[in-house]
N, C-alpha and C positions, 0 to 999 in steps of 0.2 A: 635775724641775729640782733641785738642788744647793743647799743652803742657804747664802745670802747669807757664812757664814761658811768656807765651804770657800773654796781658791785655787781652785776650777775651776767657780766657780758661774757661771749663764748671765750674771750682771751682771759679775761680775770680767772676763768675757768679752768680753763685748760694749764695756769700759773699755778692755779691752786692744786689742781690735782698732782700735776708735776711735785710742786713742794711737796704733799703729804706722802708721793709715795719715797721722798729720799728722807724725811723724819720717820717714815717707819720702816727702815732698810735696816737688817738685820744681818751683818756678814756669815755667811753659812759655816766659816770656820769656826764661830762663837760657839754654835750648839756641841759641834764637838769638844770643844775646849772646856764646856762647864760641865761637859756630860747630861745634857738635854736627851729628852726621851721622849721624840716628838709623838705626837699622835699618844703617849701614851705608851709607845710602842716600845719594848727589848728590840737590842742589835739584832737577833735574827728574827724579829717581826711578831714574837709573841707579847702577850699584851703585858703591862706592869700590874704588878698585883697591886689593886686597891682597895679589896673588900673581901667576906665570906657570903655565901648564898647558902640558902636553902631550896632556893628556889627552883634552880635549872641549873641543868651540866650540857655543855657543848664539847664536844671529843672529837679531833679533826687529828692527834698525833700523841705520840709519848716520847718524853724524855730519858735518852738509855748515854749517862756518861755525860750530860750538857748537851748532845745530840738532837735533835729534831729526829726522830723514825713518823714516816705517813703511816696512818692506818684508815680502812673507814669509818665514814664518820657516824655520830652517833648523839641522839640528842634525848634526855633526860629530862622530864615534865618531875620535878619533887621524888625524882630517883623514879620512876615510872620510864620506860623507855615509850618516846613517841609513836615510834614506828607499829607498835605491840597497841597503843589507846586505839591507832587509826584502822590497823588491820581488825580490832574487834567491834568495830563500831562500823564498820564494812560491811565485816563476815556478815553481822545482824541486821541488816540496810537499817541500819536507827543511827538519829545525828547526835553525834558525839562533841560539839564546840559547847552546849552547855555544861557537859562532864570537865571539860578541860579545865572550863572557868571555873566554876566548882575545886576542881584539884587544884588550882594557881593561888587561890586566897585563902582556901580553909587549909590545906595541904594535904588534904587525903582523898581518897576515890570515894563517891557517893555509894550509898546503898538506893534500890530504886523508887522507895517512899521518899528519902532526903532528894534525888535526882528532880523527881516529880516535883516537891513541891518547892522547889528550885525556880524549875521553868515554869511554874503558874508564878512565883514573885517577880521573877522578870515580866511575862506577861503583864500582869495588872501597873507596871512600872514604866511600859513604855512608853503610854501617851506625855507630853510635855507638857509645863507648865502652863494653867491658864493665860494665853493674851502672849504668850511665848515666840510662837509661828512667824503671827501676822506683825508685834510690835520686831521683833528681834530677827527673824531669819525675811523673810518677804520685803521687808522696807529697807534692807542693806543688804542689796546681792552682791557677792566677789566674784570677781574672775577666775579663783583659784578654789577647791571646794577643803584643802588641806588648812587652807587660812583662815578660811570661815568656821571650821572645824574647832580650830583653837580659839578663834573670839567668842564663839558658842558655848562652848566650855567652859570661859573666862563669867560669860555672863549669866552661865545657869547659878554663879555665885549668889547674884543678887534676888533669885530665886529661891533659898537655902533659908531654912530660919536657924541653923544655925552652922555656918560654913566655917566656920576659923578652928572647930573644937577639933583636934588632930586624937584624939583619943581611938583606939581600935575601936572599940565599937560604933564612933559615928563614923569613923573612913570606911568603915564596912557598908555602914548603910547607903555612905555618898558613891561607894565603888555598883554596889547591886543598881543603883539609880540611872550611872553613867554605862554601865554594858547596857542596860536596857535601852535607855534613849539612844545610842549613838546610832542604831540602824537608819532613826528619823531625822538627826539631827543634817546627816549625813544624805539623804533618799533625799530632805525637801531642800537642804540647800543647791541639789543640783536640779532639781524643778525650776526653782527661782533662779537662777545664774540660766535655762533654756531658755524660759520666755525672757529676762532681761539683755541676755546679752548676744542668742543663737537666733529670738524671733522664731521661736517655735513654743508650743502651745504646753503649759503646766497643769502637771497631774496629783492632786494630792490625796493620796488613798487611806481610808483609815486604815488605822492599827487592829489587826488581830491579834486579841491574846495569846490564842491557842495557838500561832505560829512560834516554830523555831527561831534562834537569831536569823539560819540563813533563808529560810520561806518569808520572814517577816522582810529581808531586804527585795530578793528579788518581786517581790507583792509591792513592794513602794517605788521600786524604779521601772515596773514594765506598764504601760497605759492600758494594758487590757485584763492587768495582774494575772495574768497564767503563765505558770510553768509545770514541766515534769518532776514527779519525784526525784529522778537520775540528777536532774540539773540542781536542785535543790540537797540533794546528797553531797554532789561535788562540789558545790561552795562552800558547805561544810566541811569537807576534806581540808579545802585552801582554808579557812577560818582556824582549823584545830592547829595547821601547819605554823600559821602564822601569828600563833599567842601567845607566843616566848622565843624567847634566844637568849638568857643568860646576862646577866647584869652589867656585861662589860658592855653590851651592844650601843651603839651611840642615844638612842633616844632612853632607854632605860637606863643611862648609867645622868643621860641630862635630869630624867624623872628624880633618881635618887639625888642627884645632887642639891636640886632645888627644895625636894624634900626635907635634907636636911638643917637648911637653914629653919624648920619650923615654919613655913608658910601652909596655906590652907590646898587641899587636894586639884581644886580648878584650877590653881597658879602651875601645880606641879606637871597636871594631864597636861595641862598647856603646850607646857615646856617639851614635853614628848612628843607631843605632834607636829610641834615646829621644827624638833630635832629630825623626824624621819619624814619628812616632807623633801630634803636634803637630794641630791640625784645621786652621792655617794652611799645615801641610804638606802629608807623606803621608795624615794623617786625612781630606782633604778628600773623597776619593771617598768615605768613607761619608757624610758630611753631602749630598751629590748624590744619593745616592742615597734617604737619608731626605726633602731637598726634594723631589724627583719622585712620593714616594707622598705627600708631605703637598699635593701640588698636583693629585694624582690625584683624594684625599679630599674634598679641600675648593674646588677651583676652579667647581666647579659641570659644567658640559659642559666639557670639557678638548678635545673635537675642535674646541672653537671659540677661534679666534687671539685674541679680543677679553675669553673669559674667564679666559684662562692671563697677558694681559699686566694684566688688574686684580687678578691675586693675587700676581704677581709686585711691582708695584705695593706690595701690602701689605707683602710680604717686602721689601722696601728702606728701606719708611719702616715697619721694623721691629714691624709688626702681625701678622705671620705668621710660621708655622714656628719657627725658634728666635730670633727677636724681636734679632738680631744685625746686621738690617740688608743681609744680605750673599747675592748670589745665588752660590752655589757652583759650582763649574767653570769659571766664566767670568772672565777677567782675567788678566794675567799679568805678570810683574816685568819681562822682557826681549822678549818677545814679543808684538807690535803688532796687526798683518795676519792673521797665523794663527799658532798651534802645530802643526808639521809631524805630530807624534807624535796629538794629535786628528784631523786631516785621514785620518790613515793607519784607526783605531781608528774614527771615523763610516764609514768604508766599509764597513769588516769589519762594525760591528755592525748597519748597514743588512742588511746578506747575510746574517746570523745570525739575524737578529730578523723577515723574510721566512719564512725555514726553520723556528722555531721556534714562530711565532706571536703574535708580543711586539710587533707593529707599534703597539698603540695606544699603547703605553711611549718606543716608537722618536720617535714622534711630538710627544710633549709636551718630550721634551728635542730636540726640532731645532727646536722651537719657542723654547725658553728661548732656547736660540743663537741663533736671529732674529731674538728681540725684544729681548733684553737691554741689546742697544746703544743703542736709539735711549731706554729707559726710563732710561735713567742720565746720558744728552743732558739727558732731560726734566727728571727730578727732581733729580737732581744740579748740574746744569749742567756736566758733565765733556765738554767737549768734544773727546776723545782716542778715541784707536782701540781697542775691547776683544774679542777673540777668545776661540773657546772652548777653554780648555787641557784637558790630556790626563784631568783626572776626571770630566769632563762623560760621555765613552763609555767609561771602564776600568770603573767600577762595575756597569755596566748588563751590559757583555760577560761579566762575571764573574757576575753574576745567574742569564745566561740560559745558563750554562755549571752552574750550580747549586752555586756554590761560596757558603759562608755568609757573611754579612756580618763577622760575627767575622772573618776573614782576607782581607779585602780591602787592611786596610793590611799587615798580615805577605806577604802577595804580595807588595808593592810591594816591600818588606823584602830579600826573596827574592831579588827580580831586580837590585835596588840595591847588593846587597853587593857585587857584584863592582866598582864604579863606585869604592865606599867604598874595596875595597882597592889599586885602582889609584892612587888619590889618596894614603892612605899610603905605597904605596911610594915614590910622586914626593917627596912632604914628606921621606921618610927619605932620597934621596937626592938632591933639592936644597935644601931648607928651610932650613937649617943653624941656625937660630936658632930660638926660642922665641916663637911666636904671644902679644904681648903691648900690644892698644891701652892708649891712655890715658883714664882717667876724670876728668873736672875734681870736686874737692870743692868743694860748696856751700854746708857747713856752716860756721855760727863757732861757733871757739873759746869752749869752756865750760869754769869754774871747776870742778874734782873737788871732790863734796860729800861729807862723811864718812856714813858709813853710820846712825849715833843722826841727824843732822840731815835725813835724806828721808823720815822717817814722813809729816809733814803735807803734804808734797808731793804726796800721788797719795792722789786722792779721788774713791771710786766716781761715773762718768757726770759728772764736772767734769775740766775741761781740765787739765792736766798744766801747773803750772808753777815751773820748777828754785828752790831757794832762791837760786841765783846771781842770779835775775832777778825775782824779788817784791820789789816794792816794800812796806817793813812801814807801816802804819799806828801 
């Protein structure tokens, strides 16, 4: 520790933090008082209207009277229902996340010459800037592959000859640029983060044109690049699942915002990844996924329903796992009854996890799903409808596909961007204004103290207080 006379000793520290958190103390009666809408949020939890879309519809319930009625849920790719793209691109085993992309930015479904020559422009698109690799991803590895993700993105700027021109037609060109790359950008930062930080050996595979986005990922993160079509099918499943949700969702609604201010396309990706890198966001499948081995660990017999809902139990009233309270994958801001995008993703990884061998894993999350509801009845007293949304089965599908926990959120990333850039281009050509709520100040006016008169005012581990406002003896 730091000798009491340094400015960064553990006491000056611990003085400081104290102060900062009682200047930004906010009494909770205020919000109600000004009519705040925290999060964004209506009193019954719906979201505030702040924009129109074209883009995508999320449907979790209707309003009959001011009412909330649940119904299920139902999610809308450009009035397209998702459920209807995935089931047809099934039926046909052909991958369907370039058609989605395709429908998110131009906003219509491909014919299969347009389709085709789609996926040869992303192909030819996805090798990276010369000197790009070795100068930019190889000689600054992160800990984190979401962070690296967005300074990548930040830097593919200075690669751009011309990055600032906001016009559709060059965000078009910069959007086909960034779905192509991200598989790579993404594949070799987690190369670079093994050998720098796990001491395990780096693989850098070239790029296949002729791959899918999902053949092209899992080709860049397996050392011996093989996979099955089936495995290569269902990360396309999870990719098509995971390239929209509607403009309100926290990283697209960051995208739009930043958008609007008229900055260039990298600033804005940016800003989306760093939004859903979040644990109440995109981070949440890995937290699902560390809940399900901390309930593996520790629940006692986990084949048994009676001892998965008394540790769940713990995990609520915050005694277990990360002491947050919060059982992860389950719940959701719009969606009631079900999450269509879950409902699609438990079948698949029922099928997967038969094939694989992973039933006993399969099991204990169909069980959180089961039980969740009526434990949050019990001890909460929330008497509302809670469903299990889509990180309850992406993490697990992506386990048993043997992709690392490190890029379970940069997947999500992956498949998201295109959603991101659809929403830009809407914002750039209907937005027309500058995304700008208002903040009520709850501070009073203070006397400016000259700088010789605030020595006696700030005294190590005593309360902070202004010479405006001491009372002198």
């Amino acid at each position: 520790m730091s000798s009491n006379n340094e400015p960064l000793s553990q006491e000056n520290i611990e003085f400081l933090v104290s102060n900062i958190k009682k200047v930004n103390a906010i009494d909770e009666k205020n919000f109600e008082k000004y009519g705040v809408k925290r999060g964004l949020r209506n009193a019954d939890g719906t979201g505030v209207m702040a924009g129109l879309t074209r883009v995508c519809s999320v449907n979790g319930y209707y309003l009959n009277d001011g009412e909330k009625v649940p119904h299920e849920g139902r999610l809308y790719y450009r009035g397209f229902n998702v459920s209807r793209i995935v089931r047809s691109a099934q039926e046909d085993k052909r991958f369907g996340f370039e058609e989605v992309a395709w429908l998110l930015i131009f906003g219509f479904l491909p014919d299969r010459t347009q389709l085709e020559t789609f996926r040869e422009i992303l192909g030819k698109c996805r090798d990276l800037p010369k000197g790009f690799s070795e100068d930019m991803i190889m000689k600054n590895p992160s800990k984190d592959i979401m962070n690296m993700l967005a300074r990548l993105v930040l830097a593919l700027y200075s690669y751009d000859d011309n990055p600032d021109d906001t016009s559709v037609e060059n965000v078009i060109r910069q959007s086909i640029q960034l779905i192509a790359r991200m598989p790579a950008l993404m594949a070799y930062s987690y190369q670079v983060k093994r050998r720098n930080f796990y001491g395990k050996s780096m693989y850098i595979h070239p790029i296949k044109p002729t791959q899918t986005t999902a053949e092209c990922i899992l080709n860049s993160i397996r050392s011996n690049k093989q996979f099955t079509e089936d495995e290569a099918l269902l990360l396309d499943t999870c990719l098509m699942l995971h390239a929209e949700h509607g403009g309100g969702n926290n990283s697209s609604f960051a995208t739009r915002v930043v958008t609007s201010s008229g900055t260039d396309t990298y600033s804005a990706i940016a800003a989306g990844i760093g939004a859903l890198k979040g644990p109440r966001h995109g981070g949440a499948n890995l937290k699902v996924a560390g809940m399900v081995e901390d309930i593996m660990e520790n629940a006692g017999d986990y084949t048994d329903d009676s001892r998965i809902e008394d540790y769940l139990y713990k995990i609520i009233n915050k005694e277990a796992f990360d002491h947050s309270g919060l059982i992860y994958g389950m719940g959701h801001a719009v969606y009631t009854l079900s999450d269509p995008r879950a409902k699609i993703l438990k079948k698949e990884a029922r099928n997967f996890a038969e094939k694989t061998g992973m039933m006993e894993e399969y099991n204990v999350i169909e069980a959180v799903e089961r039980l969740t509801p009526e434990i949050y009845r019990k001890s909460k007293g929330i008497n509302k409808n809670i469903c299990a949304n889509v990180d309850l089965y992406s993490g697990f599908i992506y386990k048993m596909l043997g992709i690392p926990q490190d890029l379970f959120t940069p997947l999500f990333a992956t498949a998201r961007l295109s959603g991101w850039l659809a929403h830009r281009i809407e914002e750039i050509t209907t937005g027309k204004k500058i995304i700008r709520p208002a903040y009520k100040s709850v501070v009073s006016k203070r006397d400016y103290i000259k700088l010789d008169d605030r020595a006696n005012d700030y005294k190590i581990n005593s309360e902070y207080i202004p010479a405006s406002e001491r009372i002198e003896k």
